[in-house]
N, C-alpha and C positions, 0 to 999 in steps of 0.2 A: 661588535659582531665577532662571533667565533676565529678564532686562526687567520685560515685565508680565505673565512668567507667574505665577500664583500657585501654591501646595500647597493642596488637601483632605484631608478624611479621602472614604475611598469613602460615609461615610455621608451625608458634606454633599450628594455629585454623586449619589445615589440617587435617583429622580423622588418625587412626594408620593404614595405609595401603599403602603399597610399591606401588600402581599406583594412588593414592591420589593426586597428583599432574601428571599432564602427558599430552603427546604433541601427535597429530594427527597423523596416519602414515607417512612413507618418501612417497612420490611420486611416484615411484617405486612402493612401496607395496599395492597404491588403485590408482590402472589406472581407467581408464572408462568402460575399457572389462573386470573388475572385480561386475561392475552394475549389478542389476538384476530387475525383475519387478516385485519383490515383496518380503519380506523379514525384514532386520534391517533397520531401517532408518537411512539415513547420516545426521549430521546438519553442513549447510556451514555457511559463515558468509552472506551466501545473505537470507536465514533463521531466521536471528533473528531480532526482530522487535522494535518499539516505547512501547512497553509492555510484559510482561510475556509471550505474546504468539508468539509464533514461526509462519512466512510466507512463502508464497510460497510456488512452487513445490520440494518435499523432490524425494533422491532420494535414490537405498538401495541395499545392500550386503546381499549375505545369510549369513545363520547362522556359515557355516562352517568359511567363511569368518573373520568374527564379533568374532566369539571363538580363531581364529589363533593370530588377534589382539586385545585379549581379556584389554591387557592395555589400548585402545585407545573407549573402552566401558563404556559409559555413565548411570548412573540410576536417576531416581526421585529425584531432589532436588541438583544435581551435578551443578556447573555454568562452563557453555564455555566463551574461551574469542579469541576473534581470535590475532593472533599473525604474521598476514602477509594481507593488506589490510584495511579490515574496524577495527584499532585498535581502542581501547577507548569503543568498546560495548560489552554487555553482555548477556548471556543469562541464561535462569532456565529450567533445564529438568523438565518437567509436571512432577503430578504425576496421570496416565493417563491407559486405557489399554494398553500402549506399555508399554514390561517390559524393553526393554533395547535400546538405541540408540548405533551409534557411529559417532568419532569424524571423520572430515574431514580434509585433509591435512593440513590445515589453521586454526587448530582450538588447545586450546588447554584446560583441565581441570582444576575445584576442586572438592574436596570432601572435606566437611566441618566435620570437630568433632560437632555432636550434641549435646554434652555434654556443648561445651563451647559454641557454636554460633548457631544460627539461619539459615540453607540457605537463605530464603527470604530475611533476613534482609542483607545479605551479598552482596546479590545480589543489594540491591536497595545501599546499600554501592559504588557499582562498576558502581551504575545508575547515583550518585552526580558526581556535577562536582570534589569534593578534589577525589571518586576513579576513574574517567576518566582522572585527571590529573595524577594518578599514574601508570596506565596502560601506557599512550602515555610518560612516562618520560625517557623510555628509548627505545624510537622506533627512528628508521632512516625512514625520509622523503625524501631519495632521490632515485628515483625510484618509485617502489611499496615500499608504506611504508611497513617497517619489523621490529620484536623484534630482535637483534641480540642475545643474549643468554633469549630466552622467559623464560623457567622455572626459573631458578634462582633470574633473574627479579620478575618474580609473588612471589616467596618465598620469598625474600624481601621486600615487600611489607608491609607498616604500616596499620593496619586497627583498629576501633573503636572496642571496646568490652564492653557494659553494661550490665548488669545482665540480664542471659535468659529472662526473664520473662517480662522485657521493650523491648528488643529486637522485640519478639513477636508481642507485643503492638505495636509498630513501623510499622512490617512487615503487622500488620494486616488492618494497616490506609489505608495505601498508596497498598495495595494487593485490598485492596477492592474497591478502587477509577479504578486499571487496572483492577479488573476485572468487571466495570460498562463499564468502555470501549472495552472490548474485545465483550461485549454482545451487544453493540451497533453494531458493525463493523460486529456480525454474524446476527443480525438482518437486518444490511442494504443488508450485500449480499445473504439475501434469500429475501427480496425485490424485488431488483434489476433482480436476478434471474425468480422469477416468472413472474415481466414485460417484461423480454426478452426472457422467453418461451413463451408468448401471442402474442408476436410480430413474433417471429420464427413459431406460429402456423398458425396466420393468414397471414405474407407476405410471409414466405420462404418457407414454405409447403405444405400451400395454405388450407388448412386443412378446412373448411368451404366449399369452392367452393371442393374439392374432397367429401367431404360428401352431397350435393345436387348433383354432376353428378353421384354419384352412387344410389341417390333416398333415401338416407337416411338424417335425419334430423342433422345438424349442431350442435345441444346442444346450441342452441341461441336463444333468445327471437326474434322474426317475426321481427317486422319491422328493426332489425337489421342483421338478417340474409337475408332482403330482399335486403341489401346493397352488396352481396355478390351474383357472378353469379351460373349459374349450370353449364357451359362449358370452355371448354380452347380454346386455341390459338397458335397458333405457332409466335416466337419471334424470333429475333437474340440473344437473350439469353436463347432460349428452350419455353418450355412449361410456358404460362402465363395465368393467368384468363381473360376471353371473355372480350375484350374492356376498358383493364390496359393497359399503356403505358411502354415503354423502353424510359430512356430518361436521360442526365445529374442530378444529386444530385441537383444542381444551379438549378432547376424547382422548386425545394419546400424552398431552402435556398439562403441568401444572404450572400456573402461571404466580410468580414471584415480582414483588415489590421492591424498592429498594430505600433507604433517608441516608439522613446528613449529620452525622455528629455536631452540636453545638460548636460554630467555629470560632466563639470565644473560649472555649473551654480549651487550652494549652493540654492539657492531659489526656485528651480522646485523640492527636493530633501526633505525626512523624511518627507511628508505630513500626508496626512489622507488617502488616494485614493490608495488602491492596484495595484500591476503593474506587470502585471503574463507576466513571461517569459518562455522558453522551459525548463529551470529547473526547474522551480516551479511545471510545468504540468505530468512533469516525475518523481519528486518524491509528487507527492500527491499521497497518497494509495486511496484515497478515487471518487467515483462517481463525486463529486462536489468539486471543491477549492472553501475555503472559507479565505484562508488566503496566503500574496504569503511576500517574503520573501524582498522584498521593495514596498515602499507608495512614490509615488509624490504629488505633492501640486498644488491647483486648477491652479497657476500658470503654471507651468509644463505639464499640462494637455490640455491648454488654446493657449502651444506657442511651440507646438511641432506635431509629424506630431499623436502622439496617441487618441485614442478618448476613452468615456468611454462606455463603454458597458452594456446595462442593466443585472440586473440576472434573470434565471432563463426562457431566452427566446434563448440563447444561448451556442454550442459546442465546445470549442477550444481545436485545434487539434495542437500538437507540430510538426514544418515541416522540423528541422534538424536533428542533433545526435537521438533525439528520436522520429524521425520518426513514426507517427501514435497513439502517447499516447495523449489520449483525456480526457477533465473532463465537466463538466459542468459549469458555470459559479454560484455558489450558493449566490454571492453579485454582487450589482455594479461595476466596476471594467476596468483598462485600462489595456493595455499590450504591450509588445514591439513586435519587426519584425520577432521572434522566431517563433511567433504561424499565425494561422489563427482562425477567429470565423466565425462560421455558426449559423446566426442568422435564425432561423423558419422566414417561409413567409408568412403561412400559419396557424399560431396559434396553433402550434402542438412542444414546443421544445422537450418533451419526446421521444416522436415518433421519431422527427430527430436525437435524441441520441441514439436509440436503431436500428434507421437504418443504422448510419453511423458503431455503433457496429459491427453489418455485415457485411457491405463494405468495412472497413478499410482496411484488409488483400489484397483486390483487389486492391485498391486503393497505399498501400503500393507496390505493387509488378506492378504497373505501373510507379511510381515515381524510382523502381531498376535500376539503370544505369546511371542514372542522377548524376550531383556532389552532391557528399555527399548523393545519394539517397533524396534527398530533396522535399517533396510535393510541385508544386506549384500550381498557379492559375490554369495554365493549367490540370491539373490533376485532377479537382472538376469540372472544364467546357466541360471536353470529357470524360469524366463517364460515364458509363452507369449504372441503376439500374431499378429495376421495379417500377413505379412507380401507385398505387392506386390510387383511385377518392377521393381528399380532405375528402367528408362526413366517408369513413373510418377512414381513419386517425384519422378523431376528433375523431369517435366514441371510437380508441385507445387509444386516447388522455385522454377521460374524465377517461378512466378506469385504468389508469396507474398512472395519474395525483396524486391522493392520496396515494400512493403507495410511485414515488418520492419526494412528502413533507417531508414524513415521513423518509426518509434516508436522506433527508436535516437535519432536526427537528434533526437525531440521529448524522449526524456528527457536528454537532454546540454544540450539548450539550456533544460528547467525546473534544471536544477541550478545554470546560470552564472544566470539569472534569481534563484535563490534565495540563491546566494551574494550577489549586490547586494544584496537586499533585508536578506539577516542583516546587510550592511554599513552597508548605508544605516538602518536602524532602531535603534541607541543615539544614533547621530548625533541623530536626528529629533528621537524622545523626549526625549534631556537636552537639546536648545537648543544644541550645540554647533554644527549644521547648521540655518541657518533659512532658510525658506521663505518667498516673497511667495503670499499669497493671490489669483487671480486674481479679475479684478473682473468 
């Protein structure tokens, strides 16, 4: 080990406290009729994310609950590790207004001695791949992967130990790099948000046309609320705006295919050319894929049934197992027979991403019954939605437009963020890369 870093076991750097280490209830003791809607928050491992901060919908026990298992009670700076499913990841309790979480059947703790370590650093410790290799070293893959004696395992455990004060320094590099990205991610989805309140105010609401048929003004500059009627309609879908149409999705979008280069052919294969399959689109967190997890070569692209798709004019929608998971397309890019793309017709791709937003659910729950539940062609060509007169559209278009750049703009720059940090963080951890502590 480096200088005067030293080795522990995780049990040595565990703080002095009999549930310092400790494992989630039995199953039995947190059913789902122990839930409440509002209370302690649970963290599961579908909960913990590519950074420091915790996703998804949390779900929660009351108090009384949470005191009864007061062992399986998480605080500020504690790290969860799951220990049946997603092994290998990590998480860090905020330090946050919640004073207390707890853990989920699948999850299990530490508490770190502050005296000897760092949480954060311990945590990014458990983020490298040497402590992801130690977590999964003693799990079973067959099945649901499992720890079969979790705590003991984690007590045994070898970890890095340098002087507080590098530690810090360490925690503080790579803390700051997550936390440029977590504020990227809250800025895209208040974005994103505010585009698909505009869109839900103006198509699904109608909210423009009910404020002219009651004689009041819209809150819209003229010649754009001129675009907008005073009356409704009656529809096979209810009440619509005077002389909007009902009609297939396929009236404003072209609907694109995608294949699969020969995966014996070495030469269509590690190109340059992304190639977004129904995985890629279902675990993208983000609005837009910009990165998919194989590249073909112009070859490959050139002698196969896939074609490339331009960005940023385009929706793909995953049409198996993850039925209904949709991104945007943020680059260039080919894909296989996984997904579909709805390329705009109409010079509107925002618009059709915040329409199909809408629809999906409907559209999912048309393709129910189906094998695999599977969307297909037919299910985007006997659609129905409301559909507006083009010059709306654009007019949503132009005002949204700058809105999804800018959540483009913020997920390209958490990616090169994050590539640093995947860089900079083996460096840290082994001592290969050392830090001065600032005084």
């Amino acid at each position: 080990m480096v200088g005067e870093w030293r080795t522990c076991t995780v049990d040595q750097i565990k703080a002095d406290d009999d549930r310092a280490i400790a494992i989630g209830p039995f199953g039995s003791r947190m059913k789902a009729d122990r839930y409440v809607a509002d209370g302690v928050p649970v963290i599961r491992g579908n909960n913990i994310s590519g950074t420091r901060a915790f996703v998804g919908d949390l779900v929660f026990v009351s108090d009384e609950t949470a005191d009864e298992l007061r062992s399986c009670n998480v605080f500020a700076g504690d790290l969860v590790f799951p220990h049946r499913g997603a092994i290998g990841e990590v998480g860090i309790i905020p330090s946050d207004e919640i004073c207390r979480y707890m853990l989920s059947t699948s999850l299990m703790k530490l508490t770190c001695n502050r005296d000897l370590v760092d949480p954060l650093f311990m945590f990014y410790f458990f983020r490298s791949q040497q402590g992801r290799h130690a977590l999964l070293e003693h799990a079973s893959t067959v099945g649901t992967p499992g720890i079969g004696q979790p705590l003991s395992s984690l007590r045994s455990i070898l970890v890095p130990v340098p002087p507080l004060p590098e530690q810090r320094a360490i925690a503080h590099i790579l803390g700051t790099l997550d936390d440029k990205i977590e504020l990227n991610r809250r800025m895209n989805e208040m974005l994103e948000s505010t585009a698909r309140a505009l869109f839900k105010s103006w198509f699904v609401d109608f909210d423009p046309v009910r404020a002219k048929a009651a004689g009041r003004e819209p809150g819209l500059p003229k010649p754009l609320a001129d675009l907008f009627p005073d009356s409704f309609e009656d529809s096979e879908l209810g009440e619509i705006p005077k002389r909007w149409r009902v009609g297939p999705i396929l009236e404003t979008a072209r609907l694109l295919s995608g294949g699969t280069p020969k995966t014996d052919r070495d030469e269509y294969w590690s190109g340059s050319i992304p190639w977004a399959s129904a995985k890629d689109v279902s675990q993208c967190g983000d609005s837009f894929l910009v990165e998919t997890e194989r590249k073909i070569t112009a070859r490959g692209l050139e002698e196969s049934a896939t074609q490339l798709i331009p960005a940023l004019c385009s929706v793909v929608v995953a049409r198996g197992a993850t039925t209904g998971r949709m991104v945007i397309l943020g680059d260039a890019m080919a894909m296989n027979q996984t997904c579909y793309a709805l390329a705009t017709a109409v010079g509107t791709p925002f618009a059709l991403y915040c329409h199909l937003r809408e629809e999906i659910g409907n559209l999912v729950h048309a393709a129910h019954g189906s094998v695999f539940d599977t969307i297909t062609t037919s299910t985007f060509a006997t659609s129905k939605v409301v559909l507006p007169p083009n010059p709306v559209f654009g007019e949503f278009e132009k005002r949204v437009d700058p809105l999804f750049r800018r959540v483009l703009a913020g997920t390209k720059g958490s990616r090169t963020l994050a590539a640093l940090r995947d860089t900079l963080l083996p460096k840290l951890i082994s001592g290969e890369l050392r830090v001065t502590p600032g005084r």
